[in-house]
Phi, psi and omega in degrees: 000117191289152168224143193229145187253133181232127185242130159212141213246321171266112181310320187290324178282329176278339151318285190333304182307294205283334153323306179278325175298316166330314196284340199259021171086326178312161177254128195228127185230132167231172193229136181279339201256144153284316165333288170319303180328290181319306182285325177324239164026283146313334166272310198287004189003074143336095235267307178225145180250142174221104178240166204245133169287296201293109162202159174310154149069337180175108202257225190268348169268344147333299190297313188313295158018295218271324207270321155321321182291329178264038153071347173330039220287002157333108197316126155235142163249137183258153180214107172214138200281011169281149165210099214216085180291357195283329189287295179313310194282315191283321159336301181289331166289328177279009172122335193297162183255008171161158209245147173224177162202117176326146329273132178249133149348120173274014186270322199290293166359262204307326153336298182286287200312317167311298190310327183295308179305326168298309172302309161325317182270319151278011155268346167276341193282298180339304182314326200279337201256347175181097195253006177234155185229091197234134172252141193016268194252348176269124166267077223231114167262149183249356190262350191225008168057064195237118148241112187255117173250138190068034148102307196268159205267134175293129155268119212208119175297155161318303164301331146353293212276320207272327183291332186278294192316302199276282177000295191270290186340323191211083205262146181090336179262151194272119162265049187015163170255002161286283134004298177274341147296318188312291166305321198245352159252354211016048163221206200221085185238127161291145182212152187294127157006311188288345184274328201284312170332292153001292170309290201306328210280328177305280176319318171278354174276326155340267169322311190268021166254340155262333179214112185317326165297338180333093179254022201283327163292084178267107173284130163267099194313117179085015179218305179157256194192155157215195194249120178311282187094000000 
């Protein structure tokens, strides 16, 4: 039974919530805070987080912050009454792992949470059987979500690390950004263009901090991006 930690500051959704998760079978443990949260997290090592951005003491993109910065890769859904693309791209950048924005469908909710714990399990399966990935001068461990290119070690958000798997995963095929939301949430939710950019321009600044020359990321004007190879 997967356990999911749901931190919400409004009492009635977090009834509500934990309710439907509850009915989907999860063991659901909450939190009112991001603090609470937050330690919750760290003792109770949650399978998923579902946290609300607007909270007391500490709100949910601190917390994402916090947690990717101490390696936590543990799957977050972020839930904020903003309906913001600027609010999403930053959500997503900063590591989390899918966005909801109030008011939402608890069916969609409950989707994503399935889709993430499914992804999971097969990234792990990945893992056991083939957990380094190396392309020309890119390295990619997927068990400890590390990557070095030219010798030097990448500091990379989880979505990051995944966009470099498919890209160096497969150099020479072309990827839609549709495609690449597609791979890396595992639902069919649409997010704007603009966030997948995002990503790329973060990742070639990235690269091109060890190596000024860095061209491996390549746009094909009208189709998405692939890997040079």
């Amino acid at each position: 039974m997967a356990k999911v930690l749901l931190i919400e500051d409004d009492a009635e959704l977090l009834e509500v919530l934990s309710m439907e998760l509850e009915d989907c079978g999860y063991d659901v443990v909450t939190a009112t805070d991001g603090e609470v949260g937050l330690a919750e997290i760290q003792t109770g090592e949650p399978d998923l987080v579902i946290s609300d951005v607007n909270m007391p003491r500490q709100d949910g993109f601190s917390l994402c912050r916090k947690l990717r910065a101490a390696g936590n890769l543990v799957p977050l859904i972020l839930l904020t009454s903003r309906d913001s693309e600027i609010d999403e791209a930053l959500g997503l950048e900063l590591g989390a792992d899918d966005y909801i924005s109030k008011p939402f469908s608890n069916r969609v909710l409950l989707a994503r949470v399935a889709a993430l714990l499914r992804r999971e399990t097969l990234r792990a399966g990945r893992q056991q059987t083939s957990p380094t990935l190396e392309t020309g001068a890119l390295s990619l461990d997927a068990q400890r979500i590390e990557a070095i290119y030219e010798g030097v070690a990448m500091t990379v958000t989880v979505t990051e690390f995944r966009i470099l798997e498919i890209l160096a995963g497969r150099p020479g095929m072309v990827f839609s950004r549709a495609r690449i939301l597609d791979l890396i949430r595992g639902d069919d939710v649409v997010v704007t263009d603009r966030v997948v950019d995002t990503y790329i321009r973060r990742l070639r600044r990235k690269l091109e901090q060890i190596n000024p020359r860095f061209d491996e990321i390549e746009t094909v004007v009208g189709a998405g991006y692939r890997w040079r190879g």
